[in-house]
C-alpha positions in Angstrom: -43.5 -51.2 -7.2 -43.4 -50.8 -11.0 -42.5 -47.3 -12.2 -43.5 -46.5 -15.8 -42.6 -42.7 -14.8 -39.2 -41.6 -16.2 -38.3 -38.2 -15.1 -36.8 -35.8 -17.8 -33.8 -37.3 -18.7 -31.1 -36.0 -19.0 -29.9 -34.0 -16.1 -32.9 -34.8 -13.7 -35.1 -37.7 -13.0 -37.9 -38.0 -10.5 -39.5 -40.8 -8.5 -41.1 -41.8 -5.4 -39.5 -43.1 -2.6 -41.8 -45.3 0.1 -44.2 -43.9 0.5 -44.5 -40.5 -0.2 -40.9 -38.7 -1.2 -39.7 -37.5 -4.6 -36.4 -37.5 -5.4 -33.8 -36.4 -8.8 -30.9 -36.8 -9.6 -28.9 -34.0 -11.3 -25.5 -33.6 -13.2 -23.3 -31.5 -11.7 -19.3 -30.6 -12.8 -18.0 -33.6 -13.1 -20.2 -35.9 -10.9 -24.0 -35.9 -10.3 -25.6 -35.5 -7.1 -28.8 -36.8 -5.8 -31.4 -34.7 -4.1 -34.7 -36.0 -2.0 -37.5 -34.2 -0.3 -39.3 -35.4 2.7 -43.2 -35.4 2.1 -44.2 -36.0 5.6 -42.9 -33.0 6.3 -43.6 -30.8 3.4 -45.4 -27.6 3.0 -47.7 -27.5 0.5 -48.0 -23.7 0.9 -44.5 -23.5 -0.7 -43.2 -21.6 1.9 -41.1 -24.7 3.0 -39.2 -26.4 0.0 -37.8 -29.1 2.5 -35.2 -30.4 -0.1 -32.0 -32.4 1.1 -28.7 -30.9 0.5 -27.0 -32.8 -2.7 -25.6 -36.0 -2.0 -22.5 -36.4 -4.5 -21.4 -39.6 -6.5 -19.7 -40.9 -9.5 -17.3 -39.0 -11.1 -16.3 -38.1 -15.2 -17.6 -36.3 -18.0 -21.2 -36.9 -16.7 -23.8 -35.3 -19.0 -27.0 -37.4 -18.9 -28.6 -39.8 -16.1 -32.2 -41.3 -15.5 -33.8 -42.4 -12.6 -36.6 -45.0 -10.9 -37.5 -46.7 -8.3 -37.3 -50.6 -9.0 -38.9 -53.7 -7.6 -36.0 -55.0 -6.0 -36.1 -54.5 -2.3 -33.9 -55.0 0.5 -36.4 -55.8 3.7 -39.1 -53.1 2.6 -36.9 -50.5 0.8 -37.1 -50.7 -2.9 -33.5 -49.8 -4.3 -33.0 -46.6 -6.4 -32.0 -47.2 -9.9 -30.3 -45.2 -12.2 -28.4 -45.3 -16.0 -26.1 -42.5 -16.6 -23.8 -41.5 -20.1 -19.9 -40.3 -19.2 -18.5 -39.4 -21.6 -19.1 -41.7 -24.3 -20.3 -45.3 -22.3 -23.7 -45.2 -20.4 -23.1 -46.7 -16.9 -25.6 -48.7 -14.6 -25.6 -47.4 -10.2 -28.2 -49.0 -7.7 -28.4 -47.6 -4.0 -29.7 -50.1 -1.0 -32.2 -47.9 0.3 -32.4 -50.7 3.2 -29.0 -51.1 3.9 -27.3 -47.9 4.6 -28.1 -45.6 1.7 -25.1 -45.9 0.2 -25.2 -46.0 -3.7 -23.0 -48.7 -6.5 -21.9 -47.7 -9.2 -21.3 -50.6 -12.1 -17.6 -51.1 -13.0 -18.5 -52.0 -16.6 -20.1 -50.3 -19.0 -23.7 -51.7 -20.3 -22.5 -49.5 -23.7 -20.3 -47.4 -25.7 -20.6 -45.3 -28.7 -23.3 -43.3 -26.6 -24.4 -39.5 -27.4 -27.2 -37.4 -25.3 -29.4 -38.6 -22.5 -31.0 -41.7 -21.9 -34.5 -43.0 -20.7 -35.1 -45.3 -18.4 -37.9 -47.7 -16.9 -38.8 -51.0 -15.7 -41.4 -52.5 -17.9 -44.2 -55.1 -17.1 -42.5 -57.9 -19.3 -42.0 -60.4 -17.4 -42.4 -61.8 -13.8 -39.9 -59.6 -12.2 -40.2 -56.9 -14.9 -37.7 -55.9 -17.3 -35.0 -52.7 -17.2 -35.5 -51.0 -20.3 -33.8 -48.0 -21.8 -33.4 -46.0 -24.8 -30.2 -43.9 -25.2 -29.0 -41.8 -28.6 -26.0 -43.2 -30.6 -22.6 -41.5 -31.8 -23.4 -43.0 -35.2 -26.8 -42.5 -35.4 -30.7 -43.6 -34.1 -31.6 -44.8 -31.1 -30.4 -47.8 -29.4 -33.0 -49.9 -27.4 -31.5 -52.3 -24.7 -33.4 -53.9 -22.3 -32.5 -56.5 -19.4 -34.8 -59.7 -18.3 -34.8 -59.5 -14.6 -36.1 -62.8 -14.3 -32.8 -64.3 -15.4 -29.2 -63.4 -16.1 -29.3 -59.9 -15.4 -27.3 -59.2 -18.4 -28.5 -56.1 -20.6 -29.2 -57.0 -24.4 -29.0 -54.0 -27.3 -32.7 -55.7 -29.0 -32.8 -53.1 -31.5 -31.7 -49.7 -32.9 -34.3 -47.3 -34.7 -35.0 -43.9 -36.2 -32.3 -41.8 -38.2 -30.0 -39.4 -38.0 -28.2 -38.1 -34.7 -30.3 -37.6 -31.7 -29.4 -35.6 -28.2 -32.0 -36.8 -25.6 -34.6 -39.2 -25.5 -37.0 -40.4 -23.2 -39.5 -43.4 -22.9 -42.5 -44.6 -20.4 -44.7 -47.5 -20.5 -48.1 -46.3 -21.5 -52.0 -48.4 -21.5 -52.2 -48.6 -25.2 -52.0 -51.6 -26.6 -51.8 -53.4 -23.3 -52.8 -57.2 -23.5 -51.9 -59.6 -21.0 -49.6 -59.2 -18.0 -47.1 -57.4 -20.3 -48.6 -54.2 -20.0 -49.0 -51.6 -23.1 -46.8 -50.1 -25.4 -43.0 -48.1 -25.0 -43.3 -45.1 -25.8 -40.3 -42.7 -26.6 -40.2 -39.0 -27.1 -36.4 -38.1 -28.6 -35.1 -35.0 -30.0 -33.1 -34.5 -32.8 -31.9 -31.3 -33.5 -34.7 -28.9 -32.8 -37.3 -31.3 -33.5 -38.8 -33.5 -31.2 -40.2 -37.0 -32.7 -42.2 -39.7 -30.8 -42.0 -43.5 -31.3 -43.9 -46.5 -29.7 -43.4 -50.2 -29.7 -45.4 -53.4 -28.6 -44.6 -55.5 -25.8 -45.5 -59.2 -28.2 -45.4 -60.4 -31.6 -44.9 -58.1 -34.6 -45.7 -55.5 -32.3 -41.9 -55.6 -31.3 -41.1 -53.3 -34.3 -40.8 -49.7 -33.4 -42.8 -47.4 -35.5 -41.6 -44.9 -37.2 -40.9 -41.2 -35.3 -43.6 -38.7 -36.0 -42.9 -35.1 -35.6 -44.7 -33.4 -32.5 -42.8 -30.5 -32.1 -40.5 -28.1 -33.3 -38.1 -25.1 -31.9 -37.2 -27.1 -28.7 -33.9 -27.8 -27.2 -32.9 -29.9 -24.2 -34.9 -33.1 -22.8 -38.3 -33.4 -22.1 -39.8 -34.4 -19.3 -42.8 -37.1 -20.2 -45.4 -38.8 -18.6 -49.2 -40.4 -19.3 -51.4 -38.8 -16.5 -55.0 -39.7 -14.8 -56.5 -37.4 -17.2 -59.3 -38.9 -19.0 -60.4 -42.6 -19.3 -57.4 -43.5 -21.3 -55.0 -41.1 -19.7 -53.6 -38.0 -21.3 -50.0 -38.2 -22.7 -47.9 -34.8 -21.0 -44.9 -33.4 -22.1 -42.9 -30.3 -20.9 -39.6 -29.2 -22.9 -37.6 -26.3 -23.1 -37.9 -24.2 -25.8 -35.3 -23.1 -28.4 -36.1 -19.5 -27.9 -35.9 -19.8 -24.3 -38.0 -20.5 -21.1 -40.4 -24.3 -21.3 -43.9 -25.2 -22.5 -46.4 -27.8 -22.1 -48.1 -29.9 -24.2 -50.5 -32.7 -24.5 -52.2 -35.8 -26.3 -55.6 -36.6 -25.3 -55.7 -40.3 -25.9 -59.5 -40.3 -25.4 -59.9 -39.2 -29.1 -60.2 -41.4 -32.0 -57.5 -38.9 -33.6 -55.2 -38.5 -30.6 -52.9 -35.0 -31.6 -50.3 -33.3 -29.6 -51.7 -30.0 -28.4 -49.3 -26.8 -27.6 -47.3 -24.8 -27.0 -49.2 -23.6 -23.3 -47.1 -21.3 -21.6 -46.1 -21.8 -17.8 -46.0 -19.2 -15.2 -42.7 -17.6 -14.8 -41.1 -20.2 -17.2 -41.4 -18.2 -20.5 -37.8 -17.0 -20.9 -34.3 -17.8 -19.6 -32.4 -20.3 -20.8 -34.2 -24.0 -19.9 -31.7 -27.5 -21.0 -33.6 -30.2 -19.1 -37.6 -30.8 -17.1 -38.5 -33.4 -15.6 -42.2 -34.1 -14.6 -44.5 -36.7 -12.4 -47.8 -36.5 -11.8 -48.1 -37.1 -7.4 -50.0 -38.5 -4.8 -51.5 -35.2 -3.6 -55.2 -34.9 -4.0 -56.7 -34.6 -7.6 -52.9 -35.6 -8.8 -50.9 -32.0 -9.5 -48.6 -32.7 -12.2 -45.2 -31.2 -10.6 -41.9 -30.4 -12.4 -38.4 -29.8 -11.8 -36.5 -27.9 -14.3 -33.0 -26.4 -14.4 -33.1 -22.9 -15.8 -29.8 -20.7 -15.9 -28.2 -23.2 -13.8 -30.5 -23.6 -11.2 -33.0 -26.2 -10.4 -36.8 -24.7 -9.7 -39.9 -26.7 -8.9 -43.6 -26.3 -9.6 -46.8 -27.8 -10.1 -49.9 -27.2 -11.7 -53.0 -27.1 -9.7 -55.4 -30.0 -10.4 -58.9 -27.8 -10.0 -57.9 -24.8 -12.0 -55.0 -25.8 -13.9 -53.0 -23.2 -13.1 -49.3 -23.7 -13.0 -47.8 -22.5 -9.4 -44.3 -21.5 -8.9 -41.3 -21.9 -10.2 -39.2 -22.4 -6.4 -35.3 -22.1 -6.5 -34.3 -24.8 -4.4 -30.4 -25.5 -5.6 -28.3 -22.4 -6.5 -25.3 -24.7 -7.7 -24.1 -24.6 -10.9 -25.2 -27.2 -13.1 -23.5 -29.0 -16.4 -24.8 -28.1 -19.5 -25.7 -31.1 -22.1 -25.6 -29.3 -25.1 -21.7 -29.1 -24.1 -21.6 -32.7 -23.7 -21.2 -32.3 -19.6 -18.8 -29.2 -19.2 -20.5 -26.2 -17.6 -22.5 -24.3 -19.5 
């Protein structure tokens, strides 16, 4: 399976497991731990938050990681796949969900000279499908590598774009511009100071250039979570961040319109203060397709959703009281 979702990066990312199970990732003091919830046996009257206890690994100055589920399988498990920055390199880690559980962490580094959080997928180019990831620079813009999965394995740095110094960034794979088997258009949401800026590329040709960053938001801090949703016939473009003056909003781009525009600030229940650093959002496999978020607020991690039918946002649910890293102090806790 193909997964164009990339949860908030940052400190937590989201996926599904076969079949039915999300899971994050999030940094903790000097490691990061990974966290999964069993859907089969899940309440969906929230009385029942049945997520695992944290399973530690890697160590360092950890302070931004992303997260997916690839392709590659062993028997019928996909593997787990994640790209995290310590201190200044970004590191790759894999975990054989077929063969003991048991994740790998890369020796090397795929770069160095890395600030903030990274974004992570695996693309449609290609037979396999390509790793591809966007990660802010110590000197400046964004750095796009990617890695052809079809041969070589070996991650290539294809491009570097926007300016100035960046702290998070965070990309998907959307239906615009899709032609062919390569599937549509990157798409990147990164923020630079308290400004947050999006950016799409092509997947052929002279669509290969990245545009320019347009300016969708400001007074936000943190990273993002992003995703393009059911909604519509194109599919709406969603966004939660946290917000400079504290707590997280929501905000959306209806893609149907022949002038697509970000729409927001809208509040969300019981998120409107406190101090938010990182969301990270799917939209799941329950009926009508609930868009659900984890966020970490005061150094917890909380969980919600917003009800398909009425829109309504539900929650937030503590599920982790331990203390969690803050970015903004590049990994020490916050």
């Amino acid at each position: 399976m193909k997964v164009l979702f990339i949860g908030g990066t940052g400190i937590i990312s989201r996926y599904y497991d076969t079949p039915d199970s999300p899971s994050k990732i999030t940094v903790c003091p000097c490691t990061f731990v990974h966290y999964n919830r069993d859907d089969d046996n899940f309440a969906r009257d929230k009385t029942a938050l049945a997520w695992s206890s944290p399973d530690s690994f890697a160590s360092g100055d950890v302070n931004g990681v992303a997260l997916i589920q690839s392709s590659f399988t062993t028997g019928s498990k996909h593997h787990l796949e994640a790209v995290y920055v310590a201190g200044d390199k970004l590191f790759g880690a894999w975990r054989n969900d077929g063969g003991g559980y048991a994740w790998n962490i890369t020796s090397a580094p795929i770069a160095s000279g890395i600030r903030g959080t990274p974004g992570f997928i695996q693309s449609q180019q290609g037979t396999v499908g390509n790793f591809e990831l966007v990660v802010p620079l110590a000197s400046g813009g964004i750095a796009h590598y990617f890695r052809d999965n079809d041969s070589g394995q070996g991650w290539v740095r294809s491009a570097v774009f926007g300016s100035g110094l960046y702290d998070a960034a965070v990309m998907i794979q959307s239906s615009i511009g899709s032609s062919g088997s390569d599937g549509g258009n990157l798409e990147v949401l990164a923020r630079k100071g308290t400004d947050l800026y999006h950016f799409f590329r092509g997947q052929s040709g002279t669509a290969l250039t990245w545009s320019a960053g347009k300016k969708i938001a400001s007074g936000v801090t943190g990273s993002p979570g992003f995703i393009q949703s059911s909604t519509g016939t194109v599919g709406n473009f969603e966004m939660i961040t946290p917000l400079l003056a504290g707590g997280m909003a929501h905000f959306y781009r209806d893609n149907d319109s022949a002038t697509p525009n970000w729409v927001g600030p809208q509040q969300i229940l019981d998120m409107t203060s406190g101090a938010v650093s990182a969301v990270s959002i799917i939209e799941s496999r329950y009926p009508g397709g609930p868009i659900e978020y984890v966020a970490r607020k005061d150094g917890e991690l909380y969980w919600g959703n917003r009800d398909p039918s009425s829109l309504e946002w539900q929650g937030p649910y503590s599920f982790s009281s331990q203390p969690c890293c803050d970015p903004r102090v590049m990994g020490k806790m916050g």
